[in-house]
N, C-alpha and C positions, 0 to 999 in steps of 0.2 A: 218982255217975253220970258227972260229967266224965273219971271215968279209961275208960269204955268208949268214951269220943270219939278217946281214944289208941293202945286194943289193934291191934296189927298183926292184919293178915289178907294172904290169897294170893288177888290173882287171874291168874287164866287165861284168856288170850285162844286161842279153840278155832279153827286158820286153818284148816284142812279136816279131815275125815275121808278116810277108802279103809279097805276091808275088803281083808282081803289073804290069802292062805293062811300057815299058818304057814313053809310050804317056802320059799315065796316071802321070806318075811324072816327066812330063817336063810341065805338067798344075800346079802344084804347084806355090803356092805365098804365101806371108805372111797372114796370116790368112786360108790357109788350116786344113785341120782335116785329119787325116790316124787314120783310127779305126781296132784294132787287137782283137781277140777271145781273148780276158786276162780279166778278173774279178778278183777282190780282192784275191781271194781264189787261183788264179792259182800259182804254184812254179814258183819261175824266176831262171835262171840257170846263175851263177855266173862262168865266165869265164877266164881263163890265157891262153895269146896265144890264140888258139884252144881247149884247153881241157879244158871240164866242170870240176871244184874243186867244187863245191858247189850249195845247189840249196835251197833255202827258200821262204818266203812271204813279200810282199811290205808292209809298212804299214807307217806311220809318227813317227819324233821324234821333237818335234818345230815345227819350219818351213822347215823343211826338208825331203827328202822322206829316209826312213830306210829300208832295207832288213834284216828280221830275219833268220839267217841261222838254217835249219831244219835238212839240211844234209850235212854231209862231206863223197864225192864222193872218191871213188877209180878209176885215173884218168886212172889208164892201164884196169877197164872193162868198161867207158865209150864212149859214142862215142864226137866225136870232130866236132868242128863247124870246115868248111873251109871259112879261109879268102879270 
């Protein structure tokens, strides 16, 4: 049981969504912008798999972007991103 305390996992911190046409992002190139309804304020939803575990605020620590988690999700009442 203690080796399951060790197994790596992936998570995914989800900072916005946008639906977009596919035309629309086959104009993309380097120096494009894709702008999402996200402000500093908004939660980002920290993800395993498909199920949201967590959901906090973006913020900085250095040079680096940092998520403050606000909440630890119960993963059986939430709903799950499909990959």
């Amino acid at each position: 049981m203690h080796e399951l305390w060790n197994t790596d996992i992936d998570i995914e911190a989800i900072l916005g969504e946008q639906r977009l046409t596919l035309g629309e992002v086959l104009r993309w190139k380097p120096g494009s912008q894709i702008f999402f309804n996200t402000d500093p304020e908004t939660f980002v939803d920290m993800v395993c798999g498909n199920v949201v575990m967590f959901r906090g605020k973006v913020g900085r620590k250095k040079d680096a972007l940092a998520i403050k988690i606000e909440d630890v999700l119960d993963p059986q009442k939430e709903e799950s991103y499909d990959s």
